[in-house]
C-alpha positions as CSV (number, residue, x, y, z in Angstrom):
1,X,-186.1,-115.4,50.2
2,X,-184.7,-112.1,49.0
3,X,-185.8,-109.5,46.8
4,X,-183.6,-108.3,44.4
5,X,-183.4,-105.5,41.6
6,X,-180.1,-106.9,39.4
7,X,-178.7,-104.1,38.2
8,X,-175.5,-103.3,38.9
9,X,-175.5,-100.2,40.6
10,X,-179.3,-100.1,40.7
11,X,-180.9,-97.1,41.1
12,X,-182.9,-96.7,44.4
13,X,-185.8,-95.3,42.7
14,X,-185.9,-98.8,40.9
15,X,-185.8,-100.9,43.9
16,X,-189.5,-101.6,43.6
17,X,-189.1,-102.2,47.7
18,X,-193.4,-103.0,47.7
19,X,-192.2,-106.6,46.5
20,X,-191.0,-107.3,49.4
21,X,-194.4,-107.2,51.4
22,X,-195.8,-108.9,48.4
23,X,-193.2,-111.9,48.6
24,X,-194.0,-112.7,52.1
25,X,-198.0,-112.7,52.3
26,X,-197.2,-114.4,48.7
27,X,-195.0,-117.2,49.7
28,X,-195.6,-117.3,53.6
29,X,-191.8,-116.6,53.9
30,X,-189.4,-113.9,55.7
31,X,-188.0,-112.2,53.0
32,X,-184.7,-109.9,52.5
33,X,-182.9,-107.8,50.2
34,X,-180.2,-108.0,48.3
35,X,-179.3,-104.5,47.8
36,X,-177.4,-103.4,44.6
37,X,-177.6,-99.5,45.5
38,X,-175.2,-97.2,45.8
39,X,-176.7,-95.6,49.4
40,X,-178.5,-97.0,52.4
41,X,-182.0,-95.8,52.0
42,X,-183.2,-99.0,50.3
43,X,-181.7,-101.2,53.2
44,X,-183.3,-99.0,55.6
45,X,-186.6,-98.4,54.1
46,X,-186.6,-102.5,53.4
47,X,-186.5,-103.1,57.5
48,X,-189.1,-100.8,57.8
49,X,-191.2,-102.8,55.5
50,X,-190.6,-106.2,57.3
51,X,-187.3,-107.2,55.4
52,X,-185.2,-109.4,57.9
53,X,-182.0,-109.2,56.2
54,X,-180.0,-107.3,54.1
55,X,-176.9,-108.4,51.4
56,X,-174.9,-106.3,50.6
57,X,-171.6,-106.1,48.5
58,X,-168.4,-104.6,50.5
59,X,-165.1,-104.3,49.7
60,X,-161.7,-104.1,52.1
61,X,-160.0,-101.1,50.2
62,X,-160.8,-98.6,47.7
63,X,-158.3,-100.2,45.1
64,X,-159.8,-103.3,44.6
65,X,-161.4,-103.2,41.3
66,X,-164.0,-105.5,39.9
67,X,-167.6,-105.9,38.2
68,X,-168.9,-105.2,41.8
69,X,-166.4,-102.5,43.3
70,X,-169.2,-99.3,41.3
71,X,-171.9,-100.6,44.2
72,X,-169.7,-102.0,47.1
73,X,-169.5,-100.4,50.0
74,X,-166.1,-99.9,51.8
75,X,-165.5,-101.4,55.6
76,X,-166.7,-97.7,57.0
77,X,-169.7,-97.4,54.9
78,X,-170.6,-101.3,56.3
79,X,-170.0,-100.5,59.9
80,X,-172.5,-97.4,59.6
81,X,-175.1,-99.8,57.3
82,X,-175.1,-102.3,60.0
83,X,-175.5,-99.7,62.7
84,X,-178.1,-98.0,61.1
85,X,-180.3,-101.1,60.2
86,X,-180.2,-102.1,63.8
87,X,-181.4,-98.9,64.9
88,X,-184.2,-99.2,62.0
89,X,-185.2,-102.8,63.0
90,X,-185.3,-100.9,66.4
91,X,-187.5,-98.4,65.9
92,X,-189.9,-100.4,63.8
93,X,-191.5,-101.6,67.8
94,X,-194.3,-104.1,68.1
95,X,-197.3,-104.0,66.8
96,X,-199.0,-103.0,69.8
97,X,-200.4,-99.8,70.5
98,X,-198.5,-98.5,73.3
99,X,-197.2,-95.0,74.3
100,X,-193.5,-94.9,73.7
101,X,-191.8,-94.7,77.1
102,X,-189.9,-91.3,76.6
103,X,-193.9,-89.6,76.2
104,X,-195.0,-90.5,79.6
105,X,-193.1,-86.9,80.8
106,X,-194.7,-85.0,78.2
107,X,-198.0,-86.1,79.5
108,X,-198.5,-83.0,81.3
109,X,-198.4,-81.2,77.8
110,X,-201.9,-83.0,76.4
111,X,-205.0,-82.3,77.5
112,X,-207.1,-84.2,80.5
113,X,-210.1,-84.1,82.0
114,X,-210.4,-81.4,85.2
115,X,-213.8,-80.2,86.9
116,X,-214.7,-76.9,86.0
117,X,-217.2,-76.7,89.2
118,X,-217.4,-77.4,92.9
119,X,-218.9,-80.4,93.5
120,X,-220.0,-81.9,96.7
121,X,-219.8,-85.5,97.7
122,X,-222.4,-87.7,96.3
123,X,-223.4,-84.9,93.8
124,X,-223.9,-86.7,90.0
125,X,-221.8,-85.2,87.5
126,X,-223.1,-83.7,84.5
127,X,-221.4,-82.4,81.2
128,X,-220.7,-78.8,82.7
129,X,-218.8,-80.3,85.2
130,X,-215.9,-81.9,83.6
131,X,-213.9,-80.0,80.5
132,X,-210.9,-80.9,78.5
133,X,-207.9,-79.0,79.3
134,X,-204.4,-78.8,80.0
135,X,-202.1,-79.7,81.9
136,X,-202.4,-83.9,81.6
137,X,-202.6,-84.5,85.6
138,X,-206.4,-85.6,85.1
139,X,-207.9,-89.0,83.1
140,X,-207.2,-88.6,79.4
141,X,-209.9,-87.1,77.6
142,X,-211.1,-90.5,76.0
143,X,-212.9,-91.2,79.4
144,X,-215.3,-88.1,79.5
145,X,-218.5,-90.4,78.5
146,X,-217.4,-92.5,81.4
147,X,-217.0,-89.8,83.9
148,X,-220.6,-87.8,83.5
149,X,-223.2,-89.8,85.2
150,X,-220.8,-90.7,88.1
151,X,-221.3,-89.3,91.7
152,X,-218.3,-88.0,93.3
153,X,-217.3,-89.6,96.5
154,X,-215.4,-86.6,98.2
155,X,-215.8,-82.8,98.0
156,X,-214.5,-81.6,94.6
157,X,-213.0,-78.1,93.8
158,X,-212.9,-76.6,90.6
159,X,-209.1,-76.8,89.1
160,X,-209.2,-80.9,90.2
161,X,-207.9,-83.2,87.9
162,X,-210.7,-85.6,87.2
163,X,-209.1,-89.1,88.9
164,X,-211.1,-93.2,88.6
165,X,-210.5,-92.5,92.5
166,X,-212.5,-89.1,93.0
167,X,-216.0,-91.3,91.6
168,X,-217.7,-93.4,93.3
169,X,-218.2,-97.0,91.4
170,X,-221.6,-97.4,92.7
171,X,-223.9,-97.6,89.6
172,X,-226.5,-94.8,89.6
173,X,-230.3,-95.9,88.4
């Protein structure tokens, strides 16, 4: 099914894109648009909001003339739509919440967790042992609850990156 505004140019502040979201929970259906503006940025915004295809009038040459020719796009103008809806499709990922592969070497910008004391083996860590800090070499700061309480398994000196292999996974009582 495709959404579609018919105006002919319609104006991309009409394009009422929400419909689209609307028509698929609605009807249980993949959904598209038929695009009737003059630019991309409906197209584009549409694949961001779940359309799966676009339509959209083109045209071979500037001097072809017709009720469409105001709106249609010329062979260029296609090539760069097509390119730039599979690089929105693209970028739209999965619904997952996973760190985007080009972060993992800006890790080391973000904060971890790093002891702030010496610590001796089998010494229990409390919560003036461990801070949050930079650089990222250490567990993410998520994992602080987990960490204090836990006996260290290996002599620890301040400036270490907290690391799952540094505690010992015996449960304390």
């Amino acid at each position: 099914m495709f959404h579609c505004i018919s105006s002919y140019p319609a104006p991309t502040e009409q394009s009422n894109l929400n419909n689209i979201t609307y028509l698929a929970e609605k009807f249980d259906v993949h959904i598209g648009l038929s695009d009737h503006t003059t630019n991309n940025i409906a197209a584009l915004t549409a694949i961001g909001m779940g359309a799966v295809a676009i339509e959209k009038h083109f045209k071979l040459d500037d001097e072809e003339c017709g009720p469409d020719a105001s709106f249609s796009l010329d062979i260029a103008q296609l090539s760069s739509l097509v390119i730039e809806c599979r690089e929105a499709w693209k970028a739209k990922g999965k619904n997952q919440l996973l760190r985007a592969e080009v972060e993992k070497e800006n890790m080391i910008f973000r904060r971890s967790l790093y002891f702030v004391n010496d610590l001796i083996e089998g010494q229990i860590i409390s919560d003036i042992d461990v801070r949050r800090i930079r650089p990222g070499f250490g567990l993410a700061p998520k994992y602080l609850e987990d960490v204090i309480g836990k006996r260290i398994n290996k002599n620890i000196e301040r400036g270490d990156p907290v690391k799952w292999e540094d505690l010992s996974s015996d449960e304390i009582k």
